[in-house]
N, C-alpha and C positions, 0 to 999 in steps of 0.2 A: 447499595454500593453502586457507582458510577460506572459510569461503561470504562473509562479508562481507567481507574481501580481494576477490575475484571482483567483489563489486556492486561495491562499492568505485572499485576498477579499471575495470571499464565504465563509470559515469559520470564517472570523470575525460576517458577517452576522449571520451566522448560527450560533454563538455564542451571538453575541447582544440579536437577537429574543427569543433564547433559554433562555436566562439570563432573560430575560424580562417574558415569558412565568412560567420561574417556578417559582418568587418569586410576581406572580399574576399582574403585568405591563401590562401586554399583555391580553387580554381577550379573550379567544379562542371559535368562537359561536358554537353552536351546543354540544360541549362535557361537560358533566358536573364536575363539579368544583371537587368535589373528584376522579373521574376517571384521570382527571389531574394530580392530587396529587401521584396519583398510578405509573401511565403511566412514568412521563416525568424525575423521576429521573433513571430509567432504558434506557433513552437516549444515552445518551454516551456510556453505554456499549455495549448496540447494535451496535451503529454507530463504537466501535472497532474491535468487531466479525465480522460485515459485511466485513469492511476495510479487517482484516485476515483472512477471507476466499476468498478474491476475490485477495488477494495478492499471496494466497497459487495456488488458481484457476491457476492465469495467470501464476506464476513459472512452473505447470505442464504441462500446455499446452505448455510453451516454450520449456519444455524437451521431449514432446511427438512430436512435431513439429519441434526438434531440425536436422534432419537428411534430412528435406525438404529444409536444405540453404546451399547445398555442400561445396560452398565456404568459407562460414564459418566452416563448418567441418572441411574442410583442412588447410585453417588459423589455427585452434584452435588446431588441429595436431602437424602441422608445430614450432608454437609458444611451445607448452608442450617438444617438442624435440629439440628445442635451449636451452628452460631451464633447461632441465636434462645435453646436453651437456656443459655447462657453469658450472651446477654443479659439475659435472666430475671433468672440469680443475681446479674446485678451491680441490677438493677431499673428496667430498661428496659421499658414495654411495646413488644413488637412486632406486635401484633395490631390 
């Protein structure tokens, strides 16, 4: 199974249950029925805040981590100064 089969498939799960849990399908033991009510439609918002902050997370890490993979630094170099010179020859200033 593919890694996106896998997402995939958890959030449909995680959407069935969820579907089930907030329109009272699902009986959830221990929590009471109004705390429910409270809780579970502020779900999804969470679960987006978490998602953009962990997405913001790893962007910063990759830029604070970005100068531990030389190789790629000099690709990424290499690569910005073909396309400035290609720029050039069509006569674009890039400077």
């Amino acid at each position: 199974m593919a890694r996106a089969h896998r997402i995939l498939l958890f959030i449909a799960i995680f959407a069935v249950t969820y579907i089930a849990a907030l329109f009272s399908y699902l009986p959830i033991p221990l929590v009471d029925s109004e705390t429910l009510q409270e809780i579970l439609p502020a779900v999804p918002w969470w679960a987006l805040v978490s998602f953009g902050a962990y997405s913001l997370w790893s962007m910063g890490w990759g830029l604070w981590t970005f100068r531990d993979c030389p190789e790629a630094y000099t690709e990424l170099i290499q690569q910005i100064s073909e396309a400035k010179n290609d720029l050039r020859a069509k006569g674009v200033t890039v400077d």
